[in-house]
C-alpha positions as CSV (number, residue, x, y, z in Angstrom):
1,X,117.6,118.2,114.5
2,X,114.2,116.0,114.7
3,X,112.6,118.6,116.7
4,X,113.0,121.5,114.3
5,X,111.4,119.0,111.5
6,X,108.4,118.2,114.2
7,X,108.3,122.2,115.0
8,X,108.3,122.8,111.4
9,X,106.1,120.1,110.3
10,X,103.6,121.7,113.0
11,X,104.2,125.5,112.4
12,X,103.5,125.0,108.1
13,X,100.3,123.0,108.4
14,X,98.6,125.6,110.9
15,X,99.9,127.6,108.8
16,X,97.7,125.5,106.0
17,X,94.8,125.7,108.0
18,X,94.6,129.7,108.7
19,X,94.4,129.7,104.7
20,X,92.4,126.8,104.7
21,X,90.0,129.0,106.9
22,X,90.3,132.0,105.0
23,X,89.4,130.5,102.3
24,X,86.7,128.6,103.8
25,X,85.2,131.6,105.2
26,X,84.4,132.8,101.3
27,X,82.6,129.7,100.6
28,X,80.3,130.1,103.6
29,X,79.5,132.9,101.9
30,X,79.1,131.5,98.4
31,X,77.0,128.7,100.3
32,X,74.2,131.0,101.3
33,X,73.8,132.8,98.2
34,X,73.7,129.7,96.4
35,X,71.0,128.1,98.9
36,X,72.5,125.5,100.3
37,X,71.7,124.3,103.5
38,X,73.8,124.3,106.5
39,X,74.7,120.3,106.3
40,X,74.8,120.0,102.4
41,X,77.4,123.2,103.1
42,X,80.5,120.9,104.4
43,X,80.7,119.4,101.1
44,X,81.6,122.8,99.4
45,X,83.3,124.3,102.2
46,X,85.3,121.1,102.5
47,X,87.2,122.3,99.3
48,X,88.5,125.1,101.1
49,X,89.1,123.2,104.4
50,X,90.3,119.9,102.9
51,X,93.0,122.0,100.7
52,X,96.2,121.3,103.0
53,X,95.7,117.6,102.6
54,X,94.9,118.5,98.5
55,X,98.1,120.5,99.0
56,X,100.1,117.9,100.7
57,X,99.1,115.0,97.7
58,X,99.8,118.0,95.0
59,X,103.5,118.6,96.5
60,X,104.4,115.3,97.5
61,X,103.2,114.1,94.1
62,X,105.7,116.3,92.4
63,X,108.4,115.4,94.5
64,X,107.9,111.7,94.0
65,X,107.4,111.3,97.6
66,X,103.5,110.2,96.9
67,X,103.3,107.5,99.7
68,X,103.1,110.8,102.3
69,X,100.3,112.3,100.6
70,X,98.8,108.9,100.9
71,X,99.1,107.9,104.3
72,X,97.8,111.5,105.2
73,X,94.9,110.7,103.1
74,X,94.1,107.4,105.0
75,X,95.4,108.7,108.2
76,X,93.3,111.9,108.1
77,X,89.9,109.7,107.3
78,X,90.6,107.9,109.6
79,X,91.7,109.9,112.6
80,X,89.1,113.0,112.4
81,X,85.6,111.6,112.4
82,X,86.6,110.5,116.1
83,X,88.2,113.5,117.3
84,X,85.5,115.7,115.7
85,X,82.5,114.1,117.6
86,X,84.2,113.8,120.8
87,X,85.2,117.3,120.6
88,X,82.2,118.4,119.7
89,X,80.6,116.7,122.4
90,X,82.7,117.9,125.2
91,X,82.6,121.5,123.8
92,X,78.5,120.9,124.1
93,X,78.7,120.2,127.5
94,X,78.1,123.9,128.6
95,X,74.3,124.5,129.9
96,X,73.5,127.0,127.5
97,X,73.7,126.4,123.7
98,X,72.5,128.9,121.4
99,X,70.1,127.7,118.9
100,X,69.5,124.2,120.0
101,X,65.7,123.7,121.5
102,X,66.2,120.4,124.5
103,X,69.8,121.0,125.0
104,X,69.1,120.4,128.8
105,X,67.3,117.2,128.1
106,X,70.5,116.5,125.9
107,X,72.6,116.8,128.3
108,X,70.7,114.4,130.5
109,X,70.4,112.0,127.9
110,X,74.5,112.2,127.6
111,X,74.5,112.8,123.8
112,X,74.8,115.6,121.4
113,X,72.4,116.5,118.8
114,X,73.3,116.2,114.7
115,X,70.8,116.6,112.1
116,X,69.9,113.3,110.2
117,X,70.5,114.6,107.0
118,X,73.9,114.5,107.6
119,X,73.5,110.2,107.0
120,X,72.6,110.7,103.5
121,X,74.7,113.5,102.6
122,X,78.0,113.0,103.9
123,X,78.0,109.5,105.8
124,X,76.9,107.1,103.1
125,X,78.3,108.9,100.0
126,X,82.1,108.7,102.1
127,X,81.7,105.5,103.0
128,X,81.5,104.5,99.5
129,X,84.2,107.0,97.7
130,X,86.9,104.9,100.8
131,X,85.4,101.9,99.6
132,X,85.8,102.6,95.8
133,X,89.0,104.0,96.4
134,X,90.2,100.6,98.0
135,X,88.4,99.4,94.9
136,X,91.0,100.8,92.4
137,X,94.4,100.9,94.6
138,X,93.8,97.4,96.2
139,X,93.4,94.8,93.3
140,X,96.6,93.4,92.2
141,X,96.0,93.4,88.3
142,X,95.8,97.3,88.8
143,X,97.4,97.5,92.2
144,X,98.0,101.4,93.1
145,X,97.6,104.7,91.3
146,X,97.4,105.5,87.6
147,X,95.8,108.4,85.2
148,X,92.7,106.3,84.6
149,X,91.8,106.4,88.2
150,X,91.5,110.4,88.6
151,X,89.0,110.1,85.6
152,X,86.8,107.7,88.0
153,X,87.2,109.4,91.4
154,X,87.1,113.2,90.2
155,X,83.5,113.0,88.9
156,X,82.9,110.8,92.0
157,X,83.5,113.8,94.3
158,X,81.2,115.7,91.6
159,X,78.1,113.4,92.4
160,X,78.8,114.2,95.7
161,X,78.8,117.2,95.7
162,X,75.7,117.5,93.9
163,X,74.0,115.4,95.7
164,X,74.6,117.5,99.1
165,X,73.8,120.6,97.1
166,X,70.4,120.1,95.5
167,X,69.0,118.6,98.9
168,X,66.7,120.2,101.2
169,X,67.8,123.8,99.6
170,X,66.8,126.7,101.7
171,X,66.1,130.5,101.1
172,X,68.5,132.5,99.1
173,X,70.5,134.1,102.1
174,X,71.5,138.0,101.3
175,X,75.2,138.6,102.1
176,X,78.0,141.5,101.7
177,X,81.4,140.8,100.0
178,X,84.5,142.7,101.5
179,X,87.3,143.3,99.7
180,X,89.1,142.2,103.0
181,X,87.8,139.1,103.3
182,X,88.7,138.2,99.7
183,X,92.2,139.1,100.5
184,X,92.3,137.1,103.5
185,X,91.1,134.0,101.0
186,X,94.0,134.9,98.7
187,X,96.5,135.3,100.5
188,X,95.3,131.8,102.5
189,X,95.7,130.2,99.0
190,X,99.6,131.2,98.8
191,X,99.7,130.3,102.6
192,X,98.3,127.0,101.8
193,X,100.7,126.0,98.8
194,X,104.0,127.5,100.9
195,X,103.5,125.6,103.9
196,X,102.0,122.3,102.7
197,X,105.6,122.4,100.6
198,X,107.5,122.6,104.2
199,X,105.0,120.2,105.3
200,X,106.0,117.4,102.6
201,X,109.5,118.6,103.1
202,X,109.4,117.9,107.1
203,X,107.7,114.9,107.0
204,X,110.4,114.0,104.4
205,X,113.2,114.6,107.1
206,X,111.3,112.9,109.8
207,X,111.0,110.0,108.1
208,X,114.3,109.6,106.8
209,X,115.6,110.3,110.8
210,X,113.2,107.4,112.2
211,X,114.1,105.1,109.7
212,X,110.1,104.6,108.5
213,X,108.3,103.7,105.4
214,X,107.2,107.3,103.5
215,X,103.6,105.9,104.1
216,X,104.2,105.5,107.9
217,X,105.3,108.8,108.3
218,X,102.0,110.5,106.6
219,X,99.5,107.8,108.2
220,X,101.5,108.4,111.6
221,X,103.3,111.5,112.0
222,X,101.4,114.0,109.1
223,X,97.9,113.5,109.7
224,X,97.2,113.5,113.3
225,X,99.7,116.8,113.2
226,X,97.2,117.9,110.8
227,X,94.2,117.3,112.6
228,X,95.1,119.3,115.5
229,X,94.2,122.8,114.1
230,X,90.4,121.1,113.0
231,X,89.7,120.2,116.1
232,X,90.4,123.7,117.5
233,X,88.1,125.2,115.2
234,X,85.5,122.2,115.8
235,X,85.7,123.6,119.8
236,X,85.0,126.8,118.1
237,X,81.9,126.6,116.3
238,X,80.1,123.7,118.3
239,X,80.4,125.8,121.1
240,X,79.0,128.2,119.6
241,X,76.0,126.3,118.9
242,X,76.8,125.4,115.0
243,X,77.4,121.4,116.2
244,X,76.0,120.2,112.4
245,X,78.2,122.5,110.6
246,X,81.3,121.2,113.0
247,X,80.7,117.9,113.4
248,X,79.4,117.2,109.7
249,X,82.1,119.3,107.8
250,X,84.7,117.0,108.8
251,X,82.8,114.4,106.4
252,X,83.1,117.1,104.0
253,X,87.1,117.3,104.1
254,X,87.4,113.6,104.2
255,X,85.5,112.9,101.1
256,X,87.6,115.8,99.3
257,X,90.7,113.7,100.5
258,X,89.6,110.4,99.2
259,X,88.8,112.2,95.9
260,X,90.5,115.4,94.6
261,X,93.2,114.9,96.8
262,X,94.6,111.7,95.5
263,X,94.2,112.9,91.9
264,X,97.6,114.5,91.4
265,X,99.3,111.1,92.5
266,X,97.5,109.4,90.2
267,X,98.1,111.3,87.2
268,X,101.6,111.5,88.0
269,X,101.0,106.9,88.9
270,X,101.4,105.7,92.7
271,X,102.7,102.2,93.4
272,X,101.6,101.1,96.5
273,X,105.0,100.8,99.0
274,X,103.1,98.8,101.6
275,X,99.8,96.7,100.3
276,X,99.0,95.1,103.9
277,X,98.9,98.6,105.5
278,X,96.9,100.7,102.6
279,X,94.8,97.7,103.4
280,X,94.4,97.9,107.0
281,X,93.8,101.6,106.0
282,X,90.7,101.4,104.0
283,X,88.9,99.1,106.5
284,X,89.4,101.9,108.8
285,X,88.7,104.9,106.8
286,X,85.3,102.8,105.5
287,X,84.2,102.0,108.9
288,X,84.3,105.3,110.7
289,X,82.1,106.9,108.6
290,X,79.8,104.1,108.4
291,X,79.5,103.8,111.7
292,X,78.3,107.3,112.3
293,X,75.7,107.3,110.3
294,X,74.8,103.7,112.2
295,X,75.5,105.9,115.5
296,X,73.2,108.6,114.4
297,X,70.1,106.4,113.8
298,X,70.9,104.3,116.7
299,X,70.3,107.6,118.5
300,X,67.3,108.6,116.8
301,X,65.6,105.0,117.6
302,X,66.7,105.2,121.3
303,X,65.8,109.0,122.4
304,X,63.7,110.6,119.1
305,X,66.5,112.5,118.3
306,X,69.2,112.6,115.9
307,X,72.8,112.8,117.4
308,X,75.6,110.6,119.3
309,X,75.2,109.0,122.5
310,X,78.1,108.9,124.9
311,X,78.6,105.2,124.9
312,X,79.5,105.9,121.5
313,X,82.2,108.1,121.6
314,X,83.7,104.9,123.4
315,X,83.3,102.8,120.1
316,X,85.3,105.6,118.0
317,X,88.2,105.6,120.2
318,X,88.4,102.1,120.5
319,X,88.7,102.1,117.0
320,X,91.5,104.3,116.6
321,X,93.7,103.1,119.1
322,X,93.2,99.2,117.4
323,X,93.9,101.4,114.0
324,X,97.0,102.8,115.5
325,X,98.2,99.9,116.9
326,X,97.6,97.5,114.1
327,X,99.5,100.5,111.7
328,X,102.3,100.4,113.9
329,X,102.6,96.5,113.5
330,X,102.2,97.0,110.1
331,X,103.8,99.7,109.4
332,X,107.4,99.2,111.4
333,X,107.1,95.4,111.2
């Protein structure tokens, strides 16, 4: 019976994603008319692309089961910075890429090219949103999730977003509206809040079959299940030749997940099930994104340009797998 819950656990959230795309795909839109750039653009399109994991919190919240939406929080932050660059950096392996001036000398070099704005704009500003999140859930005196906390992280992914969207503005961009398209976008809306409902409800199953901790089962079984579909569509676009707007939106969904993600579990109040864990968690989740914008300026210094190095791509997995296995410990200890 396990494997229908893993089938259907798989099946709802690419189910999430298609409308997470759908949706996405307006806001691309709404991006160039509203002149912002290409970079700055992950943090609005990451409303559309973060909204299974926004989902997932909203449901799981509801159904008092919020230690799922959390873990797939955590587990997504900390999980899809790695994949993303080293999927984006395969997928640019090819000797022709379209828009990208040195790609041969690139390739030589062993790394991929990513603008630098994407440091100031996404890096840093995630960095600190995990960091202030670990802030509020962390501290025993006020140990978890409450009301008061969605007042302080909701206008926290509002100064984020402005500050991606007022920086380095381009030309207004002139673009057609199909009624097809907006269709598509609402009809991925009731995709998205159908299967991240089965979503909760397999993960519910699967955990209660292994025996695990709810948070175990999002940090564990939900978010790397989740990541899969992004790092399809990553393959997509950066090979393509859009690498900033792959590797850079992922940022994007992460800092919507660390923000208006967790604010239905706190207004509904989240005691933390396992301290040690969340913990482990928010180390993690702070130092991935940190260390891409360290990786990216590393770059810079050593070749004059902008990007991740191979050698890099080494320190993110190694990461991970240390995550994993110290979650594990953790986790089924």
């Amino acid at each position: 019976m396990i494997v229908l819950w893993f089938a259907l656990l798989g099946v709802s959230l690419w189910a999430a994603h298609w409308g997470a795309e759908q949706a996405a795909a307006v806001l691309k839109k709404a991006r160039a008319q509203l002149r912002v750039s290409a970079v700055a653009g992950g943090a609005l399109v990451g409303l559309a692309s973060a909204s299974p994991e926004v989902g997932i919190n909203l449901v799981s919240a509801i159904q008092g089961v919020g230690d799922i939406g959390l873990g797939v929080a955590f587990g997504s932050n900390v999980i899809a910075i790695p994949l993303m660059v080293a999927t984006g950096y395969v997928a640019t392996r090819k000797e022709k890429l379209r828009d990208h001036e040195g790609h041969d000398r690139h390739r030589e070099q062993k790394m991929i090219a990513v603008s630098e704005e994407a440091i100031i704009v996404h890096a840093v500003p995630n960095t600190l949103v995990v960091l202030l999140v670990g802030l509020l859930v962390l501290p025993p005196p006020w140990q978890g999730l409450q009301p008061i906390d969605a007042a302080i992280i909701g206008p926290a992914y509002l100064a984020y977003l402005a500050n991606a969207a007022f920086r380095n503005r381009p030309d207004r961009e002139d673009v057609s509206w199909e009624r097809k398209e907006v269709m598509l976008a609402v009809a991925g809306i009731v995709a998205i809040a159908v299967s991240t409902y089965l979503a909760v409800t397999a993960t519910e199953r699967i955990v209660e079959a292994l025996g695990i901790p709810l948070i175990v089962g999002g940090l564990l079984v939900t978010a790397p299940v989740a990541t899969l579909p992004e790092v399809f569509a990553t393959w997509k676009v950066t090979r393509r030749g859009e690498v900033d707007a792959g590797i850079t939106s992922t940022l994007g969904d992460n800092t919507v997940t660390m923000t208006l993600a967790l604010v239905p579990p706190a207004l509904v109040g989240l005691s933390l099930q396992d301290v040690p864990l969340t913990a482990l968690s928010v180390v993690f989740a702070a130092f991935m994104p940190a260390y891409y914008a360290v990786a990216i300026k590393r770059t810079k210094n050593a070749t004059g340009t902008a990007g991740f190095r191979r050698g890099q791509l080494w320190v993110f997995g190694g990461a991970v797998v240390m995550y994993l296995a110290a979650a594990l410990f953790l986790g089924l200890r």
